[in-house]
N, C-alpha and C positions, 0 to 999 in steps of 0.2 A: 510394470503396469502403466499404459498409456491415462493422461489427462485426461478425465471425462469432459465430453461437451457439452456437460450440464452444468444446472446455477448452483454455485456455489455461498455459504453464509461464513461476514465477519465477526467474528465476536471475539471482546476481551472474557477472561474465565467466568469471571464474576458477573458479568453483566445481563445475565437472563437469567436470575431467580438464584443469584448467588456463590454457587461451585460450580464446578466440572458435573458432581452429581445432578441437580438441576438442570443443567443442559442437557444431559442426556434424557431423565426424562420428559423434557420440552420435547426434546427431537423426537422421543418415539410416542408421545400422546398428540404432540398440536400440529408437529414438523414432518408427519412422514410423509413419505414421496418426493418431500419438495427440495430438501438441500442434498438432490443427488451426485450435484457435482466436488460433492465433500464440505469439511466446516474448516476455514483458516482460525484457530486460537491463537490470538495476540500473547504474545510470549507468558507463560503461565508458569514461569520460573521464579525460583527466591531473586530479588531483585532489589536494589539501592537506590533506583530513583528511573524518573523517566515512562512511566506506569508500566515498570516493567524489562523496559528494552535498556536498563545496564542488567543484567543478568550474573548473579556470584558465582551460579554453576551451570549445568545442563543433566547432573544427573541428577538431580531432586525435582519435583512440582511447589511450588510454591505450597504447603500446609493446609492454608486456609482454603486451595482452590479444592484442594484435593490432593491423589495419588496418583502416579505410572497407571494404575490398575483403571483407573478412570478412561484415561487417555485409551489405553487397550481394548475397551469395551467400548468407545464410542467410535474405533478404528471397527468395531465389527460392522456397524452401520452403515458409516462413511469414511471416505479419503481425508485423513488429515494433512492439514498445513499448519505447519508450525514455524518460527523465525528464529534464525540462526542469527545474531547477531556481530556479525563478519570483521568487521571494523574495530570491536573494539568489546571489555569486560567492564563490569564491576569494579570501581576502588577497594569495596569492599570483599573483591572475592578472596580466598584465600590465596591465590595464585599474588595477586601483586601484594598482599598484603606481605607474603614471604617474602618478596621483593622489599618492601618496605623496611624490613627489618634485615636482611642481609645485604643488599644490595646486588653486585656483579657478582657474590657469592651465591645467589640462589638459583634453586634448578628451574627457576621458573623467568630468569632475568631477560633474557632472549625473545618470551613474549612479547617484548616490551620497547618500544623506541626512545634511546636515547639517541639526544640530538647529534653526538658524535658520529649516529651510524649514516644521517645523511651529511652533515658537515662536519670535516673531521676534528677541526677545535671544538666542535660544540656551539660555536656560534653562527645563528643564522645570520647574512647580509640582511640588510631593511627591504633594499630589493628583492630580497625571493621569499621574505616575508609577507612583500605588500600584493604578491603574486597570489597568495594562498586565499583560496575561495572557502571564504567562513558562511555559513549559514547564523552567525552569533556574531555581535561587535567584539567580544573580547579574545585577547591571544590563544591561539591553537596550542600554546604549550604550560606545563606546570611544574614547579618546582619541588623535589620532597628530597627531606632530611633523613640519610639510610641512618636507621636506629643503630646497629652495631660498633659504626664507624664515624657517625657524623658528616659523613662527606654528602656532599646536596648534588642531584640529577634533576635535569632539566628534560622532559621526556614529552610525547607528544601525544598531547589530548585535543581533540577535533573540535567536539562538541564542551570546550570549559566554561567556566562562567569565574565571575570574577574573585570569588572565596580560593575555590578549586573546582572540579570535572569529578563526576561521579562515575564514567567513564573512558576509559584508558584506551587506548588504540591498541591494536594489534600488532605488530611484526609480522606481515605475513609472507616475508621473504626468505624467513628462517624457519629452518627444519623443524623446530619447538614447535611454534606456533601451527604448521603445518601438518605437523603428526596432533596437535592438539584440536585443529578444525578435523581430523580425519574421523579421529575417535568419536566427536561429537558426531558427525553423520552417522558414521555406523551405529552408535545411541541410539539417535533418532530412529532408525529403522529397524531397528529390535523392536522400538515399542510401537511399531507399527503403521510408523507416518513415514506418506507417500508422497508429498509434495513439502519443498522447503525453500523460505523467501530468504533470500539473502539481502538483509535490511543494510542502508548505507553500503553497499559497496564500491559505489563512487570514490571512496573517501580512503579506500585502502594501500595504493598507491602514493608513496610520498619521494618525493624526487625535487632536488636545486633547479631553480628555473623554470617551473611551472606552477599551474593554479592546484596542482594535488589535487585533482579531480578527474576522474576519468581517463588518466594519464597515457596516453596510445605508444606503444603498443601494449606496454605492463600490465596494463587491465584486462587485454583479452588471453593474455599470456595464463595470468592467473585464471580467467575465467575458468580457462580450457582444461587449466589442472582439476578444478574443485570440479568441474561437471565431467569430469572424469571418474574423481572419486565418487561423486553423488551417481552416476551411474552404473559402477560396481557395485553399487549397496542398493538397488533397483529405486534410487530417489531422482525424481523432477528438482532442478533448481530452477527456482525464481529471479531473475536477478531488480533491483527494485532502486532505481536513479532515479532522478528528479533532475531533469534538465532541459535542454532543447530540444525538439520531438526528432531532430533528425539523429541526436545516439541514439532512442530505441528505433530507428528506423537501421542505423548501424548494427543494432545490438541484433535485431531479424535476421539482417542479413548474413551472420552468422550464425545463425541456426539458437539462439536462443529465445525464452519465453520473454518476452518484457509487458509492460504494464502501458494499458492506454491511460494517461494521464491526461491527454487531451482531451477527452471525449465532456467530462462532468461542467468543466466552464464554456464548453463549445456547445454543450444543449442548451445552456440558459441561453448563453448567446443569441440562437436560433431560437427559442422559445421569447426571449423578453422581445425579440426583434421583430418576429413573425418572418427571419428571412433562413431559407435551408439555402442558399447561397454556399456558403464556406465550410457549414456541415458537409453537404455534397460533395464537394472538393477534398476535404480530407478523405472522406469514409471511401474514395476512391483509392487510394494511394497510403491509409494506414497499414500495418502491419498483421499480418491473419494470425500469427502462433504468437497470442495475446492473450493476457487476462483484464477484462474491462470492470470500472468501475464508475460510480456514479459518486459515492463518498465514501470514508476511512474513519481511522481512528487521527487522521490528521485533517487538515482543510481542503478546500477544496485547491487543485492549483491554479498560479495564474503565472507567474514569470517565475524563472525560465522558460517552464514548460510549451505554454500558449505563443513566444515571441516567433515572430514571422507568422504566424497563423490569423492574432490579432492583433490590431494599431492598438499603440497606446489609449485612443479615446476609446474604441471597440472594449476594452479590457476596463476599464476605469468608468464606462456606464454601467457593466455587469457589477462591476464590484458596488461603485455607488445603491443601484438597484438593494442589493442583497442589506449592506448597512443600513438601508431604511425597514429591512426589514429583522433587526436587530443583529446581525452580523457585526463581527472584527474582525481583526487580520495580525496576519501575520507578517513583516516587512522585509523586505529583501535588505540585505544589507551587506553584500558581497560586491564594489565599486564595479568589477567587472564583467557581473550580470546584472547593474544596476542601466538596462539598456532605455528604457521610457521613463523620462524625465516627469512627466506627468502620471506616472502610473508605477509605485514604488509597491502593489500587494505582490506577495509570494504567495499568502493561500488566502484564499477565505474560510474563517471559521462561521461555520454555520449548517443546522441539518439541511439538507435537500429541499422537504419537506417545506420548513421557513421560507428557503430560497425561492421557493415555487409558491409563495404567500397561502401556503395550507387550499391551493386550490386541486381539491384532487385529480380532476380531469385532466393537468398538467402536469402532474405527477407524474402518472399511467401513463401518459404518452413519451416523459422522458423516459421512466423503465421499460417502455416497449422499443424506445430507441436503442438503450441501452443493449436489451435481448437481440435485437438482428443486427446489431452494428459485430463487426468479426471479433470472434475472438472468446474467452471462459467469460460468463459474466458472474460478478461476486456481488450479494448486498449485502452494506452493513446490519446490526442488528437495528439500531437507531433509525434507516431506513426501512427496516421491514416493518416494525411499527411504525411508522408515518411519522415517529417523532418532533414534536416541536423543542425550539431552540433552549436549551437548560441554563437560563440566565444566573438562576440561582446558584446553579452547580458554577459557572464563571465565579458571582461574587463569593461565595464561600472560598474556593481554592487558590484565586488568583492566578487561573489559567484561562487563557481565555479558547481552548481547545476544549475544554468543561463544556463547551457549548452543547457538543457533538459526542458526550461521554455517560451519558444519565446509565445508569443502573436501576435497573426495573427488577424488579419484586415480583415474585413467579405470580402475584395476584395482578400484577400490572399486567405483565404477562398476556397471561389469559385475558383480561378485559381487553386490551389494545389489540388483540389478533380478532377479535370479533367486531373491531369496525366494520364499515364497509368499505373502506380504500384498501385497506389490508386483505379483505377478503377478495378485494378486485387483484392484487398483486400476486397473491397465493394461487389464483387462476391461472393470470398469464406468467407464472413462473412454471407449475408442470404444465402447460399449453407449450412451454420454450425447454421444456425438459425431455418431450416424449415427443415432436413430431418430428417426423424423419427429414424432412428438408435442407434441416439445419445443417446436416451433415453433410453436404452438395453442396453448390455454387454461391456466393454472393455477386448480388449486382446493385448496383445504385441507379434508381432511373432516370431518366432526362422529367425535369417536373417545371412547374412555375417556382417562384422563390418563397408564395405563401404555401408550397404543398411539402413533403418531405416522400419521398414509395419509394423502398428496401425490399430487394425479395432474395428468399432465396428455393433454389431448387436442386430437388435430387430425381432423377431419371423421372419418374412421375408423379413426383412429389413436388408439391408448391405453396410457399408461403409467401403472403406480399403485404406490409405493412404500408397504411396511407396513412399520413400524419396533416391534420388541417391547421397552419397554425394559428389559423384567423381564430378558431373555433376551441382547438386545444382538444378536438377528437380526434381518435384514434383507431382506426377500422383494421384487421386483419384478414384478408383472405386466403385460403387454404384448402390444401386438399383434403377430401373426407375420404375416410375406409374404402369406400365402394367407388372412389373419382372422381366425386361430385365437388363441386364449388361451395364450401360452405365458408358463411362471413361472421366475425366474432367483433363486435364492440368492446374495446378494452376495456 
């Protein structure tokens, strides 16, 4: 079943009124019509840390979200997306735990990268250690003591921290691990999920002499296996990198879906600036077989993603901007994507919403960007309430991702969907779900630098979005039933 080109919703299980049951009935008392283009659930598996994304298994639900059976019945409604998390497990799943305790004797040891499989002492050079692109200051690798034998592996965790890694890397050069991503798709698609993000992929290629990221050609090598399999089991994969915008421009160009990651720091951009200058210039030359976003369950990005697109002070007025308006960040901390000296953020944590100082009419014009700029557009849950920034949720967890993470309470719910910016957005989301245009042409017009006009057209169908951004109005014009000119106020 092809991708719809409708708007799709994010949400972690819990986070709209508590379970999977809750969402469901969100979705079919407050949410019909509107998340036609399906609902992505943030990994809703039993899990060890990470809110979720180390994962022990794939064939359970996590308990408290709910059951399979949830999932099944809200697959009658909508297109699910769910996250495979590619890269790497649970310390706690049972799979390395066995490992843990038998070592090279377990059936499951092969999942697993010891350091021997890329240097054959086991010990890596400093040099192609200092090569390795971490997203964390501390070593890619962790040491464990095999219970039966005592003998100690030195194995490769991506994501560690300086105790240990709650998540283990994958082997995905090895048959094990191969037949064990196999199974998990075909899982997936019994219980009836249609779309599937393959999180961190970047990261699954390890090889002497480079930054183990994105590693050419191994990474496309592998793509082409997994969206092989994912296409015998009638599943879309996602592929979901965080880097320079020219791999998902690589990634397009062969034929896969990738994620605009540009787009969310590039509207403030043009919004704080009042200049559609550079917006124009991308939205020319981005990628069509896309899914767009405005925010996640992560930050907003800003380097790698944005490099070449904005200068260092371009990048570091938006983020300053946003920190006045109670944002953090996240810091790049990888020396050789550490490109602007003056401008060390990786993401900014912060809702949308905050970012655009709770002004709604700024809002609605970035989600109306969002809708005619190409590609699936997704909003988070925290964006479709309008949410403001969850300071409190920071200081209690000591996340500063908490920003961006509140959990509403189906009475929240309900109150916050009866704003009026919400009800402005629930508009222009089935306005971007049901007119035929979308499904034709995009073009980007020749404008001034304070104007923004996106249209797009199908045979005699026409939509054309004008963006003022002196004004921070938003006017749509479109064709009506009978081919009349009708004009909509975001």
């Amino acid at each position: 079943m092809p991708v719809k080109n409708q708007v799709q919703l994010i949400t972690y299980p819990d986070s709209l009124g508590g379970n999977l049951q809750a969402l469901h009935t969100l979705h079919a008392r407050h949410l019909a019509g509107v998340f036609k283009g399906g609902i992505h659930i943030l990994p809703p598996f039993p899990s060890s840390g990470d809110r979720g994304f180390a994962p022990l298994t794939y064939a359970e639900i996590e308990p408290r979200f709910g059951t399979w059976e949830d999932i099944r019945r809200l697959s009658e409604d909508a297109d699910i997306v769910l996250d495979l998390m590619v890269n790497h497990i649970s310390r706690q799943s049972p799979y390395f735990q066995d490992f843990v305790r038998k070592g090279r004797q377990s059936a499951y040891a092969d999942l697993f990268i010891t350091l021997d499989k890329i240097w054959p002492d086991g010990n890596p050079p400093q040099a192609d250690v200092a090569r390795i692109f971490l997203r964390r200051p501390e070593s890619p690798f962790s040491t464990v003591s095999i219970q039966e034998t005592g003998k100690v592996e030195r194995i490769w965790t991506t994501f560690g921290a300086e105790d240990w890694s709650e998540q283990i890397d994958l082997d995905v050069r090895s048959e094990t691990t191969r037949r064990f991503l196999t199974e998990v798709l075909a899982h997936l698609s019994r219980q009836g999920v249609k779309i599937v993000r393959l999180d961190a992929v970047g990261y699954v290629i390890k090889k002497p002499g480079t930054s183990c990221f994105m590693v050419e050609p191994e990474i496309y090598e592998f793509l082409d296996w997994l969206t092989g399999v994912g296409k015998s089991l009638g599943l879309e994969l996602l592929p979901e990198v965080h880097d320079h915008y020219s791999v998902q421009l690589k990634l397009a160009e062969r034929g896969y879906w990738v994620y605009d990651f540009v787009l969310p720091m590039l509207v403030l951009h043009t919004l704080f600036t009042r200049s559609s200058r550079k917006l124009r210039d991308y939205l020319r030359v981005c990628p069509r077989k896309q899914f767009t976003m405005l925010d996640c369950h992560d930050g907003i990005p800003v380097q790698p993603d944005l490099d070449g697109i904005l200068e260092a002070d371009e990048a570091q007025a938006v983020v300053q901007q946003c920190l006045q308006r109670g944002a953090n960040l996240n810091r790049i901390l990888s020396e050789q994507h550490e490109h602007n000296a003056d401008c060390d953020a990786h993401q900014i944590n912060c809702t949308y919403y905050s970012a655009l100082d709770c002004d709604d009419d700024a809002y609605l014009a970035a989600r109306a960007i969002q809708f005619f700029a190409p590609g699936v557009p997704q909003v988070y849950y925290v964006g479709l309430l309008a949410g403001k920034n969850d300071l409190e949720g920071v200081q209690t967890t000591g996340e500063g991702r908490a920003i961006n993470r509140h959990n509403y309470s189906m009475e929240e719910v309900e109150r916050g969907i009866q704003a009026p910016v919400v009800q402005r957005l629930l508009k222009l989301i089935r306005f971007r779900n049901e007119h035929p245009a979308f499904d034709g042409s995009f073009n980007v017009m020749d404008s001034t630098d304070r104007e923004l006009v996106l249209v797009w057209q199908k045979e005699d169908n026409m939509c054309r979005l004008t963006v003022d951004l002196t004004t921070k109005q938003a006017v749509i014009a479109f064709t009506g039933e009978a081919g009349e000119i009708l004009h909509y106020r975001v």
